[in-house]
N, CA, C and O atoms as a Maestro MAE file, in Angstrom:
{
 s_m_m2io_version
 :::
 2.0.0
}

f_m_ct {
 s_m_title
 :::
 protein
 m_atom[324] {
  # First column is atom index #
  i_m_mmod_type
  r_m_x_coord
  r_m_y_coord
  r_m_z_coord
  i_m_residue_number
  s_m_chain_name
  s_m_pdb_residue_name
  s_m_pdb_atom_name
  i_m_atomic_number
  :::
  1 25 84.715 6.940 81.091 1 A "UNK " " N  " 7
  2 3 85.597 5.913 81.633 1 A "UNK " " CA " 6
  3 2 85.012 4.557 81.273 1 A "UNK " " C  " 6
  4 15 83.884 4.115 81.492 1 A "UNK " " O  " 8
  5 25 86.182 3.942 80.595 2 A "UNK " " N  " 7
  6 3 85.105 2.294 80.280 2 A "UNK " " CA " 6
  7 2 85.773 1.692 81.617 2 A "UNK " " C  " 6
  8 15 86.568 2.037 82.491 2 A "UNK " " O  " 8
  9 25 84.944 0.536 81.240 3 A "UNK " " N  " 7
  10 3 85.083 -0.686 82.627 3 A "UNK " " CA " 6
  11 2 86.236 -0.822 83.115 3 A "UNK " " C  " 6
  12 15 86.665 -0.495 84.221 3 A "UNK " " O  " 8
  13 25 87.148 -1.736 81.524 4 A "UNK " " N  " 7
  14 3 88.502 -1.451 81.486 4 A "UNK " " CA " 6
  15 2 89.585 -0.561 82.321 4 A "UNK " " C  " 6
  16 15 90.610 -0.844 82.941 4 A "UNK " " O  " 8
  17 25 88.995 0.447 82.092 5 A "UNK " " N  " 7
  18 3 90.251 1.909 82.444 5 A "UNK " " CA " 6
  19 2 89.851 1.702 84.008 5 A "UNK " " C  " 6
  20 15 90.755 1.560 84.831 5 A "UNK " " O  " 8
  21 25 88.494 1.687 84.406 6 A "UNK " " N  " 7
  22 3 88.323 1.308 86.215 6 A "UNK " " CA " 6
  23 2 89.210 0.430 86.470 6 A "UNK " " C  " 6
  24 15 90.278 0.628 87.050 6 A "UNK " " O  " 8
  25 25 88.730 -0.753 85.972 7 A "UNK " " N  " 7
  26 3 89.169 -2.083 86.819 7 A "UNK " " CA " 6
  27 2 91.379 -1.880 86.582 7 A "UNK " " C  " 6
  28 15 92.267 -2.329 87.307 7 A "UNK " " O  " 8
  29 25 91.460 -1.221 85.567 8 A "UNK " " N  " 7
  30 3 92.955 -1.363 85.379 8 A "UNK " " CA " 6
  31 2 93.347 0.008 86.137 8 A "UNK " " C  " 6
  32 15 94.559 0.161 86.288 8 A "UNK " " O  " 8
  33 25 92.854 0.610 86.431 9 A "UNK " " N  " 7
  34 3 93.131 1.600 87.477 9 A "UNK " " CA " 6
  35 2 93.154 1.720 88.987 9 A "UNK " " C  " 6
  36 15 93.806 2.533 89.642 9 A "UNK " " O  " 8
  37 25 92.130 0.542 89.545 10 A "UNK " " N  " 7
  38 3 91.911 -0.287 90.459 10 A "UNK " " CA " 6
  39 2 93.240 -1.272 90.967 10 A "UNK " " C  " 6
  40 15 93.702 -1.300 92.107 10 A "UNK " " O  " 8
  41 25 93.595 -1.873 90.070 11 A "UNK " " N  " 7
  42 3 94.614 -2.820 89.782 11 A "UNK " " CA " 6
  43 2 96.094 -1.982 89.841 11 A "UNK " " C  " 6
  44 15 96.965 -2.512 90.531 11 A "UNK " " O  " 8
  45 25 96.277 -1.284 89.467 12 A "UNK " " N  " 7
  46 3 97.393 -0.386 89.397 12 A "UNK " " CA " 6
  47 2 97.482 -0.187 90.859 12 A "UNK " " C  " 6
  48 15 98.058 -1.027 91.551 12 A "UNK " " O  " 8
  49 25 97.024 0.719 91.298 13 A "UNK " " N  " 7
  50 3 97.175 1.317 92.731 13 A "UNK " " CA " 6
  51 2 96.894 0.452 93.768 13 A "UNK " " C  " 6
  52 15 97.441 0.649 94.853 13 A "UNK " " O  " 8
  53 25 96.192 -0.401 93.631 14 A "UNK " " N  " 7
  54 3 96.735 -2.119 94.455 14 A "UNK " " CA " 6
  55 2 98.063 -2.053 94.660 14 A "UNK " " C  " 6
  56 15 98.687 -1.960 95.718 14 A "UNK " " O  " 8
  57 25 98.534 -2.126 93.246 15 A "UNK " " N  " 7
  58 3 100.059 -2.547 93.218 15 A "UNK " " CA " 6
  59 2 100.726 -2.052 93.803 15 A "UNK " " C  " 6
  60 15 101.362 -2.641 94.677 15 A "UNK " " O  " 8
  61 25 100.848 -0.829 93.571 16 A "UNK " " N  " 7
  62 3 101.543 0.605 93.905 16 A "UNK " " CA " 6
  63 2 101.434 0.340 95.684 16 A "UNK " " C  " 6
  64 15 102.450 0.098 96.335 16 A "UNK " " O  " 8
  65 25 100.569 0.397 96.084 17 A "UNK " " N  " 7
  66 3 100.262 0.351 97.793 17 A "UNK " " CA " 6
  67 2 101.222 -0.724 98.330 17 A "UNK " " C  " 6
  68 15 102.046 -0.702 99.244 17 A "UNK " " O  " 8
  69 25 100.809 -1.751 97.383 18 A "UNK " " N  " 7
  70 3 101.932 -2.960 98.218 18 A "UNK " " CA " 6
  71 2 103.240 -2.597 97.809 18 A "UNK " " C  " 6
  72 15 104.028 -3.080 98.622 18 A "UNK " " O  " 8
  73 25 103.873 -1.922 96.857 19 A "UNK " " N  " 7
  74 3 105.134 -1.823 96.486 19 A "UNK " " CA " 6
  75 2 105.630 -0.774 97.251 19 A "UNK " " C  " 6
  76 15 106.841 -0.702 97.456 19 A "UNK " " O  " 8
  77 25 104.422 0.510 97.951 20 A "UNK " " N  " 7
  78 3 104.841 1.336 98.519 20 A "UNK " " CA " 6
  79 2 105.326 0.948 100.241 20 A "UNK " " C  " 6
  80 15 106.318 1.359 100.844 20 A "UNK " " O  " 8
  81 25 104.404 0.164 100.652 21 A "UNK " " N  " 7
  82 3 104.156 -0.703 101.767 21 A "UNK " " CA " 6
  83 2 105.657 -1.599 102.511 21 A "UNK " " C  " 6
  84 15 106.071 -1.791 103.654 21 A "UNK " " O  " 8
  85 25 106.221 -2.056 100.758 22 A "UNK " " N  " 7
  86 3 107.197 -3.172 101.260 22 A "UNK " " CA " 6
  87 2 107.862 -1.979 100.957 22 A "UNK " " C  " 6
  88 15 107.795 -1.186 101.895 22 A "UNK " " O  " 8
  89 25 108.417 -1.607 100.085 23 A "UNK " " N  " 7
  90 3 109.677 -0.564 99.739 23 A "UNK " " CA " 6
  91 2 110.368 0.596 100.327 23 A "UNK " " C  " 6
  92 15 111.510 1.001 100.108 23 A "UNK " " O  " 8
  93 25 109.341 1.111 101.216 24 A "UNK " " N  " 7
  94 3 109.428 2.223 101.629 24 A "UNK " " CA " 6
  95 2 109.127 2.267 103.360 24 A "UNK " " C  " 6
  96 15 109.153 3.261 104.084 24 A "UNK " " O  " 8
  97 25 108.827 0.795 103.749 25 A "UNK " " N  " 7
  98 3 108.444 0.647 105.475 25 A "UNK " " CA " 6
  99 2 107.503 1.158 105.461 25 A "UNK " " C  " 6
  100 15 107.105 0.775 106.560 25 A "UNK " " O  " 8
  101 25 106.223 2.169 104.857 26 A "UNK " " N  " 7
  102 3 105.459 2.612 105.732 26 A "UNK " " CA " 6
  103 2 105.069 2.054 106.688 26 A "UNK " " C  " 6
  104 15 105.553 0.958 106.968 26 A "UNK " " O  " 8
  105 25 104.062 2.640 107.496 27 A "UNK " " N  " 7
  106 3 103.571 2.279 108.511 27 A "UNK " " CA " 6
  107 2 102.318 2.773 108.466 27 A "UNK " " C  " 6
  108 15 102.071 3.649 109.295 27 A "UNK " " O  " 8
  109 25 101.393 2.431 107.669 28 A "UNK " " N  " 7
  110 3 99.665 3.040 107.824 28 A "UNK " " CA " 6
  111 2 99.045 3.252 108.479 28 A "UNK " " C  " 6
  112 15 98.094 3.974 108.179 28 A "UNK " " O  " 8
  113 25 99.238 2.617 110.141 29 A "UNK " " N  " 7
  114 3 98.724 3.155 111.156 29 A "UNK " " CA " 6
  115 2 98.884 4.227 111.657 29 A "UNK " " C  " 6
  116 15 97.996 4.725 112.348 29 A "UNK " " O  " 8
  117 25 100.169 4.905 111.410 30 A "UNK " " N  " 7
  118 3 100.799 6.521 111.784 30 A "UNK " " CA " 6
  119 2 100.140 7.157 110.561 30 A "UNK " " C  " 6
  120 15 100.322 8.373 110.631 30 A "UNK " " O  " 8
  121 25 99.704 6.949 109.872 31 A "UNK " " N  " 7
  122 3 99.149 7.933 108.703 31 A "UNK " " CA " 6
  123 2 97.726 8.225 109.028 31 A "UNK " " C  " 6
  124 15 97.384 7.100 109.390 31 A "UNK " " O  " 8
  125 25 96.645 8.976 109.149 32 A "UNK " " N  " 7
  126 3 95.678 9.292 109.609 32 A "UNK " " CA " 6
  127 2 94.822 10.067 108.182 32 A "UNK " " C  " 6
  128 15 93.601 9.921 108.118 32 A "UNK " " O  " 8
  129 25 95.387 10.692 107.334 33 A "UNK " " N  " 7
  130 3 94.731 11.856 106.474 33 A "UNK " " CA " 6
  131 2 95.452 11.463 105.223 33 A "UNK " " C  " 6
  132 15 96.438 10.770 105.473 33 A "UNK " " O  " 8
  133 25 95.280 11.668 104.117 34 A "UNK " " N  " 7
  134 3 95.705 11.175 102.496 34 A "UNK " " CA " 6
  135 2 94.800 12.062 101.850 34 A "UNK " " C  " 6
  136 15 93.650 12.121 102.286 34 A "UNK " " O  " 8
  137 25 95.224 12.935 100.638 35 A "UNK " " N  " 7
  138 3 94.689 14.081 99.940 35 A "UNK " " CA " 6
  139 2 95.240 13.360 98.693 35 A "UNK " " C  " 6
  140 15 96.470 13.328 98.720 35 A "UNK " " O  " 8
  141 25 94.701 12.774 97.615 36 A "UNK " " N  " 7
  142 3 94.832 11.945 96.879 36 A "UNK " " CA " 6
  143 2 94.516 13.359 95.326 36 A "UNK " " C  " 6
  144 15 93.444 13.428 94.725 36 A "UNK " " O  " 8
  145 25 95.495 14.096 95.087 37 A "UNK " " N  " 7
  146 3 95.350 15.470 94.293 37 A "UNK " " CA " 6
  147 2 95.088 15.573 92.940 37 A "UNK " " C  " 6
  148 15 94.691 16.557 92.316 37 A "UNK " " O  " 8
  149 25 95.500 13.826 92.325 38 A "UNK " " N  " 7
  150 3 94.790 13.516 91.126 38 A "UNK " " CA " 6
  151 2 94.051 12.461 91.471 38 A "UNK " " C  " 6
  152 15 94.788 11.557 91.864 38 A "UNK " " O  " 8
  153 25 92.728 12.125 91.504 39 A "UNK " " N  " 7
  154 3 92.598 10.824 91.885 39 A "UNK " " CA " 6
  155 2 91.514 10.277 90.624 39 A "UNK " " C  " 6
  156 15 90.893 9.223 90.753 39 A "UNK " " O  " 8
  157 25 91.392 11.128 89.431 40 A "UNK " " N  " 7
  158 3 91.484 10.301 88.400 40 A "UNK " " CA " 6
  159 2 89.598 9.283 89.016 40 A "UNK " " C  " 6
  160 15 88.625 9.967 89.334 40 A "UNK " " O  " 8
  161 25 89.555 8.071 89.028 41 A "UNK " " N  " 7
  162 3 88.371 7.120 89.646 41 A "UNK " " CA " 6
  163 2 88.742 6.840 91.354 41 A "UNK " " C  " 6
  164 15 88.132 6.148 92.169 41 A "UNK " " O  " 8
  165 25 89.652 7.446 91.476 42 A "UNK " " N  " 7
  166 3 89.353 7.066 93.049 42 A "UNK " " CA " 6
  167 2 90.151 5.266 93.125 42 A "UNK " " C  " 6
  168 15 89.476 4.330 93.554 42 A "UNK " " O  " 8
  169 25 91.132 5.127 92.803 43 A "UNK " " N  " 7
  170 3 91.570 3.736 92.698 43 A "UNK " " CA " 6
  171 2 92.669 3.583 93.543 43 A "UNK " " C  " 6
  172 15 93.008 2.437 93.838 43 A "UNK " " O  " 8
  173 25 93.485 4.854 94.129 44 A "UNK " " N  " 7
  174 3 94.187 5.094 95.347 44 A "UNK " " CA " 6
  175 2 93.784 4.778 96.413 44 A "UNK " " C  " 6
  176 15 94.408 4.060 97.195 44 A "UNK " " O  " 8
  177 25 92.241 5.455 96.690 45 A "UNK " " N  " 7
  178 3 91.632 5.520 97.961 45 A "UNK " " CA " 6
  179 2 91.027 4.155 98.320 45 A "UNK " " C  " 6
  180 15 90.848 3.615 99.412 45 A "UNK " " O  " 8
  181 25 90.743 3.726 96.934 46 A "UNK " " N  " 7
  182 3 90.388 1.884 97.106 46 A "UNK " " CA " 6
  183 2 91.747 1.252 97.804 46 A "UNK " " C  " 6
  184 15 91.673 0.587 98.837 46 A "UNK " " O  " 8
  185 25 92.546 1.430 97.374 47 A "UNK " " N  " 7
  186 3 93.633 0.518 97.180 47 A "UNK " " CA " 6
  187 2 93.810 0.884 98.733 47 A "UNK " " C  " 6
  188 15 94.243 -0.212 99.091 47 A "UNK " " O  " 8
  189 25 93.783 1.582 99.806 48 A "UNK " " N  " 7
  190 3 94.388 2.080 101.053 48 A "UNK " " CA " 6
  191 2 92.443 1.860 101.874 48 A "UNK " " C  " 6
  192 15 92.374 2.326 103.011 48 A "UNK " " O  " 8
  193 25 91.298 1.323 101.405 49 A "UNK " " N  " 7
  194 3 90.481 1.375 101.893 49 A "UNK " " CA " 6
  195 2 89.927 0.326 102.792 49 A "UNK " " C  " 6
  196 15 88.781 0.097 103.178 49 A "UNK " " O  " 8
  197 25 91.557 -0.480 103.104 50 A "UNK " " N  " 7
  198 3 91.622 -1.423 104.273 50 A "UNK " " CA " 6
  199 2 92.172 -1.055 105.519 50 A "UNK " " C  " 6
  200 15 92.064 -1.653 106.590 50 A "UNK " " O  " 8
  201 25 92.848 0.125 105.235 51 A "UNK " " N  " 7
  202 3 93.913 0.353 105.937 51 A "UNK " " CA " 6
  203 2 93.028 0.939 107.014 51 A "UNK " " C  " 6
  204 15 91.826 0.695 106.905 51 A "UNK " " O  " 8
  205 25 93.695 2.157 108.713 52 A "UNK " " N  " 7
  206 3 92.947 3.014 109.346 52 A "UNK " " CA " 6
  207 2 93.115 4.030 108.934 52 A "UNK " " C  " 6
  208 15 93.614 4.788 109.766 52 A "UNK " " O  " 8
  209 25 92.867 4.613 107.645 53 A "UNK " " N  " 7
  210 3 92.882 6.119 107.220 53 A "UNK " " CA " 6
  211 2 91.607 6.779 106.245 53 A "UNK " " C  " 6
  212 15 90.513 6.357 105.871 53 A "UNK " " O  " 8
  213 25 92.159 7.683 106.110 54 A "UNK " " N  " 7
  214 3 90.891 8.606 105.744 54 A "UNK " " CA " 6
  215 2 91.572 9.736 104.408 54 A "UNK " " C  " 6
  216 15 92.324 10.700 104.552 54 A "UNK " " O  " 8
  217 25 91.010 9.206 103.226 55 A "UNK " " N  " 7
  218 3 91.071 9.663 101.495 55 A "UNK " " CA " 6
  219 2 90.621 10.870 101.576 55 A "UNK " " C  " 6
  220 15 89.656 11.143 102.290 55 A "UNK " " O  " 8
  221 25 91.161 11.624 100.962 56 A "UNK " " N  " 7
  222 3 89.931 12.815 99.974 56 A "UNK " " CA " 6
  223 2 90.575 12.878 98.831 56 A "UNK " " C  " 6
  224 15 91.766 13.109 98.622 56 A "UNK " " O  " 8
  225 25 89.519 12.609 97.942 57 A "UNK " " N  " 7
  226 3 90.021 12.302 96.877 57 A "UNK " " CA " 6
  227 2 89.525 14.165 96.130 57 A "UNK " " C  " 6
  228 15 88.535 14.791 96.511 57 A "UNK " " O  " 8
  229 25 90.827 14.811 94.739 58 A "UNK " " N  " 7
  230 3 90.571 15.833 94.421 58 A "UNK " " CA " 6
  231 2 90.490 15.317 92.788 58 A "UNK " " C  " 6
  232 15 91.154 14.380 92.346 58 A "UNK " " O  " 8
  233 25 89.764 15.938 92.192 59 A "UNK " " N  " 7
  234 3 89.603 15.765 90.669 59 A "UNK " " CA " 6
  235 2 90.231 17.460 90.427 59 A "UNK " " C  " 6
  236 15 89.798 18.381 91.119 59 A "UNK " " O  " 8
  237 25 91.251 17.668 89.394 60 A "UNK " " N  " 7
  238 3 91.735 18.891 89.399 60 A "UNK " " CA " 6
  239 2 90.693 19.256 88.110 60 A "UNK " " C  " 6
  240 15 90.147 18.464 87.343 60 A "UNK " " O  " 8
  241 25 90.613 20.692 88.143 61 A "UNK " " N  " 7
  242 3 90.018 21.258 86.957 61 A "UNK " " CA " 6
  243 2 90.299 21.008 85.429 61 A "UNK " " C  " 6
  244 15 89.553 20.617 84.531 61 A "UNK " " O  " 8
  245 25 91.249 21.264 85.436 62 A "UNK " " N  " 7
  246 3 91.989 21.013 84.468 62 A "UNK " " CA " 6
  247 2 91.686 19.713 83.474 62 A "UNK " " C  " 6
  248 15 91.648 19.683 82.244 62 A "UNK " " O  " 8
  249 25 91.508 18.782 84.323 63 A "UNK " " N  " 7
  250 3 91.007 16.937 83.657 63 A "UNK " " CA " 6
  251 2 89.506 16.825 83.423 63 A "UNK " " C  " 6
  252 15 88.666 17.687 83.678 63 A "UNK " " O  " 8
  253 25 89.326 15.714 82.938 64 A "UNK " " N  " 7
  254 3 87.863 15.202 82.934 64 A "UNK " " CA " 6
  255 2 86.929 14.799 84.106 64 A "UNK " " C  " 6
  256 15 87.300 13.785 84.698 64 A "UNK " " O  " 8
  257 25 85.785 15.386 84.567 65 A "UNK " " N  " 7
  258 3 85.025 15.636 85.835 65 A "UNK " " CA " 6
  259 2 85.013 13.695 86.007 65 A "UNK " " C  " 6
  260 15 84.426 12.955 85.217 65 A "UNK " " O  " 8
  261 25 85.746 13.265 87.127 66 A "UNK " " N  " 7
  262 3 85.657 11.886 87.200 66 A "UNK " " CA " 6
  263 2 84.517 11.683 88.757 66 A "UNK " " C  " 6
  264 15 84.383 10.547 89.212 66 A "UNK " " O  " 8
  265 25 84.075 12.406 89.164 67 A "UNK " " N  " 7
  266 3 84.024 12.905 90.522 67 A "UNK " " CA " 6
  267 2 82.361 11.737 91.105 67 A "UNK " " C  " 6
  268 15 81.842 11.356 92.155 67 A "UNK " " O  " 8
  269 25 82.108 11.593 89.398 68 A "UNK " " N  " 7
  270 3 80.879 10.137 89.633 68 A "UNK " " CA " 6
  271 2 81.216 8.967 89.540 68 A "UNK " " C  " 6
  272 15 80.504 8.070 89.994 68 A "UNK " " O  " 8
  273 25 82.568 8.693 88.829 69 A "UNK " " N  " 7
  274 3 83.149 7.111 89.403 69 A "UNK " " CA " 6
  275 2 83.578 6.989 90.564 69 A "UNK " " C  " 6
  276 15 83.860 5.917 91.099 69 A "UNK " " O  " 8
  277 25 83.693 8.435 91.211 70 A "UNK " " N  " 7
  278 3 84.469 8.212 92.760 70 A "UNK " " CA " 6
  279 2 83.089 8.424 93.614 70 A "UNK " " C  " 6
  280 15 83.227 7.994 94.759 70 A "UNK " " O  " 8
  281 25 81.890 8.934 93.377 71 A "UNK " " N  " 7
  282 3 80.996 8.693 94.166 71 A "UNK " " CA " 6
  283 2 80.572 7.779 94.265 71 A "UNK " " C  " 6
  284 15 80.240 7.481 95.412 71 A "UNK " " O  " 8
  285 25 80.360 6.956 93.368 72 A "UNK " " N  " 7
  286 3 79.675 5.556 92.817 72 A "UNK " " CA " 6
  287 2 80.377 4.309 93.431 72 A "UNK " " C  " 6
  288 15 80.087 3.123 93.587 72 A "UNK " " O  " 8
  289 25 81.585 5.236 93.748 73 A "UNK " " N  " 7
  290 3 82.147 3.456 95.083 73 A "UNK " " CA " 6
  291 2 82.413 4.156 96.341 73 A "UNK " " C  " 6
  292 15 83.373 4.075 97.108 73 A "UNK " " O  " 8
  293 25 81.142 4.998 96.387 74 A "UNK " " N  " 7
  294 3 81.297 5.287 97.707 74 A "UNK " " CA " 6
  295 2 82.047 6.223 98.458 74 A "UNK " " C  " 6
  296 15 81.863 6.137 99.673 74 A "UNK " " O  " 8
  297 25 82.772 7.018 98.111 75 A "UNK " " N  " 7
  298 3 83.984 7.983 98.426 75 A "UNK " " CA " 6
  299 2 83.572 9.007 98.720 75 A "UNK " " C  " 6
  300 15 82.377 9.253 98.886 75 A "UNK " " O  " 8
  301 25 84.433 9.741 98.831 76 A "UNK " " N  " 7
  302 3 84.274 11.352 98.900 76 A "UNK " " CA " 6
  303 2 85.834 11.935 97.572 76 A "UNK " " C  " 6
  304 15 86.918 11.504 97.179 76 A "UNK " " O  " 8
  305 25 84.918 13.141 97.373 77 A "UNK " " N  " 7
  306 3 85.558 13.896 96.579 77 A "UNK " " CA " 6
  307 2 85.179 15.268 96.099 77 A "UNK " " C  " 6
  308 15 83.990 15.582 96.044 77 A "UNK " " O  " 8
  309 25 86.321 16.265 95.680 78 A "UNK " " N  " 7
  310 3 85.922 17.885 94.777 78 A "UNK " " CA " 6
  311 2 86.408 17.745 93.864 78 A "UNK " " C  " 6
  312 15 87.108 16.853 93.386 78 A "UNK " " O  " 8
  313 25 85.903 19.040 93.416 79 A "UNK " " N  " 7
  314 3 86.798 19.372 91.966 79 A "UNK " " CA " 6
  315 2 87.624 20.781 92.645 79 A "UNK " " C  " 6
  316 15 87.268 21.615 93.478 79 A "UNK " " O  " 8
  317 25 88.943 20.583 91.818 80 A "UNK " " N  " 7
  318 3 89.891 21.563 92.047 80 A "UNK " " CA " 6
  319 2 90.231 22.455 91.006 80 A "UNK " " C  " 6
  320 15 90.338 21.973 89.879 80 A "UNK " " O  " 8
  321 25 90.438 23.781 91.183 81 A "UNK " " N  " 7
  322 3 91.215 24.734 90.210 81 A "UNK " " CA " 6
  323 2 92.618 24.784 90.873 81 A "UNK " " C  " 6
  324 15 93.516 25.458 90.368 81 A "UNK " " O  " 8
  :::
 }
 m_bond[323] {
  # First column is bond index #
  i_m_from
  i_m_to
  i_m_order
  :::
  1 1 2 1
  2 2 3 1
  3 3 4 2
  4 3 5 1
  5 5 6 1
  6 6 7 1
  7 7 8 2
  8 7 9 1
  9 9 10 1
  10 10 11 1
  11 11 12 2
  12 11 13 1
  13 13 14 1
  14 14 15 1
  15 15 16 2
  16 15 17 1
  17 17 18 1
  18 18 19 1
  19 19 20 2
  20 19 21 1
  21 21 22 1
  22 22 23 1
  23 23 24 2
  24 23 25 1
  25 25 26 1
  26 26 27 1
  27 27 28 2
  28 27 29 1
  29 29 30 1
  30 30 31 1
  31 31 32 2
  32 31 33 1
  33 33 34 1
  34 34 35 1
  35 35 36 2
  36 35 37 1
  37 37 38 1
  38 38 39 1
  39 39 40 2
  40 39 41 1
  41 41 42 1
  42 42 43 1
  43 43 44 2
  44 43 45 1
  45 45 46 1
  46 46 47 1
  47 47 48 2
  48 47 49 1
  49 49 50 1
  50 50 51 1
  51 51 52 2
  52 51 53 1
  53 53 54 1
  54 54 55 1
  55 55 56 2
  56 55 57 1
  57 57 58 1
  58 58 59 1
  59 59 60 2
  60 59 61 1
  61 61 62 1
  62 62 63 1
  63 63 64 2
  64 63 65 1
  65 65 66 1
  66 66 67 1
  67 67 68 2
  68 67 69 1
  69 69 70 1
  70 70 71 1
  71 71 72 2
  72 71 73 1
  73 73 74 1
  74 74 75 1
  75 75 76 2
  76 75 77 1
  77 77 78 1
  78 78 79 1
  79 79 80 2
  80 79 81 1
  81 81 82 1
  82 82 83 1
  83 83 84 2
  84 83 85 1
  85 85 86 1
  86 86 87 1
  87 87 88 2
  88 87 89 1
  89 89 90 1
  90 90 91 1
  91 91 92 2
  92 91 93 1
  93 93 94 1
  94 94 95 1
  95 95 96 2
  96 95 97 1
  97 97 98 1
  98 98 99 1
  99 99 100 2
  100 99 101 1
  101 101 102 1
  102 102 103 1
  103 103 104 2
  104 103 105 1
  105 105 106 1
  106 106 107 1
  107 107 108 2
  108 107 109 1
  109 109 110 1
  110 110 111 1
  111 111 112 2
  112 111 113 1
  113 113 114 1
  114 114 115 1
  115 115 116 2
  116 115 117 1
  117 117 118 1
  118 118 119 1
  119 119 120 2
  120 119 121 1
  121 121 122 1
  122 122 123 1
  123 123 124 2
  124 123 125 1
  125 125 126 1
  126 126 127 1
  127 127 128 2
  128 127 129 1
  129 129 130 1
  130 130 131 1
  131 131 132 2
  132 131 133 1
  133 133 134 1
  134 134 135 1
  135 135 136 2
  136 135 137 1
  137 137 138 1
  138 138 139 1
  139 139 140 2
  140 139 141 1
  141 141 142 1
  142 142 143 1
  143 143 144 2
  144 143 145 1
  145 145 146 1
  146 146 147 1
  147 147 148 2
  148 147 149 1
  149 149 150 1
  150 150 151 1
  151 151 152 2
  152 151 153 1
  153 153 154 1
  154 154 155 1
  155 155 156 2
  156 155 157 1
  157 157 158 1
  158 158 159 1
  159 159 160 2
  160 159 161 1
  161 161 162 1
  162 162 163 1
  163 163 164 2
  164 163 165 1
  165 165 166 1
  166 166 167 1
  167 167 168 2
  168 167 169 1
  169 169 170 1
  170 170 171 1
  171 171 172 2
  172 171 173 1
  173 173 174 1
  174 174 175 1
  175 175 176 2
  176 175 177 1
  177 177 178 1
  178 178 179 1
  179 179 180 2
  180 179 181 1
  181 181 182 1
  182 182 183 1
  183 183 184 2
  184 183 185 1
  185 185 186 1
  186 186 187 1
  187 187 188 2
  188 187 189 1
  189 189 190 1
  190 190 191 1
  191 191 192 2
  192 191 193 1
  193 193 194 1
  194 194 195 1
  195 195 196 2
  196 195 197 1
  197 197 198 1
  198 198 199 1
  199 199 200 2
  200 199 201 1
  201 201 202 1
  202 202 203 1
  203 203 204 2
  204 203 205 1
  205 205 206 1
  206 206 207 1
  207 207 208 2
  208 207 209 1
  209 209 210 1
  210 210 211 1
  211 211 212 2
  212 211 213 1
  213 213 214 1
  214 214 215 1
  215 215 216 2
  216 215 217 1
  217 217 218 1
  218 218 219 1
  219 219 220 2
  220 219 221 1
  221 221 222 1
  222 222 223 1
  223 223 224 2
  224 223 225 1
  225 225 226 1
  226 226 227 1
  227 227 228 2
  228 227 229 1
  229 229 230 1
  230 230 231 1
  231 231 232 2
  232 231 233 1
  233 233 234 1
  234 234 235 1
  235 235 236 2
  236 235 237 1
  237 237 238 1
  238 238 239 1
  239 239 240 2
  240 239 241 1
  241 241 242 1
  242 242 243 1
  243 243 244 2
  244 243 245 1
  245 245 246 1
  246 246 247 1
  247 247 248 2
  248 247 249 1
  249 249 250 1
  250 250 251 1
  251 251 252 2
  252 251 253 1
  253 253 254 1
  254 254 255 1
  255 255 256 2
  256 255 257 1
  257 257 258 1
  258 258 259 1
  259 259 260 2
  260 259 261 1
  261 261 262 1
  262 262 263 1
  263 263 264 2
  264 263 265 1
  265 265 266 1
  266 266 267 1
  267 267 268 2
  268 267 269 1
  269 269 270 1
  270 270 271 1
  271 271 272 2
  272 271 273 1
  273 273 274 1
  274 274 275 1
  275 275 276 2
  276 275 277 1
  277 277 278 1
  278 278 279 1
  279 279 280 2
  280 279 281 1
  281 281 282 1
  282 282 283 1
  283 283 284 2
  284 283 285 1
  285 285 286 1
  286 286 287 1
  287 287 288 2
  288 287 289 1
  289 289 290 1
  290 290 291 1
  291 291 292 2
  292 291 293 1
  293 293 294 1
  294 294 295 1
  295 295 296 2
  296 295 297 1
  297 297 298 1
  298 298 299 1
  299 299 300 2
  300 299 301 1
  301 301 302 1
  302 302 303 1
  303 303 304 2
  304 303 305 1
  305 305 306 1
  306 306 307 1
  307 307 308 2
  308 307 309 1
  309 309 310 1
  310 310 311 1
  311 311 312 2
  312 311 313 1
  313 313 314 1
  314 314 315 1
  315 315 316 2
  316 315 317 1
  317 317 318 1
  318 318 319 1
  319 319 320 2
  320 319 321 1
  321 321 322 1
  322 322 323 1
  323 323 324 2
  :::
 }
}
């Protein structure tokens, strides 16, 4: 993963949160648990890591083991078959 692909992956799911946020009403305080099933660097669980909830982030088998950019900011995460 270069810097790049973090920080623009970071940036993405920012977006996504606020677009999900206004578009859709959530309400993040009723949400408690998030299973994030590709999570790729973990840029979901950033993006919601203001909120009161709780990530698990899954790296599926299938992809490239990302499971040390998502430790490396701190997260939690597996690998999945």
């Amino acid at each position: 993963i270069t810097s790049d692909m973090f920080r623009l992956n970071t940036m993405f799911w920012q977006e996504q949160v606020a677009q999900y946020e206004q578009l859709m009403g959530i309400n993040f305080t009723e949400i408690r648990n998030v299973m994030d099933m590709n999570a790729y660097c973990g840029g979901f669980a950033v993006a919601l890591s203001k909120r009161p909830l709780w990530v698990m982030n899954v790296v599926p088998a299938s992809m490239n083991n990302t499971l040390a950019a998502i430790y490396d900011r701190g997260l939690i995460g597996s690998f999945h078959d």
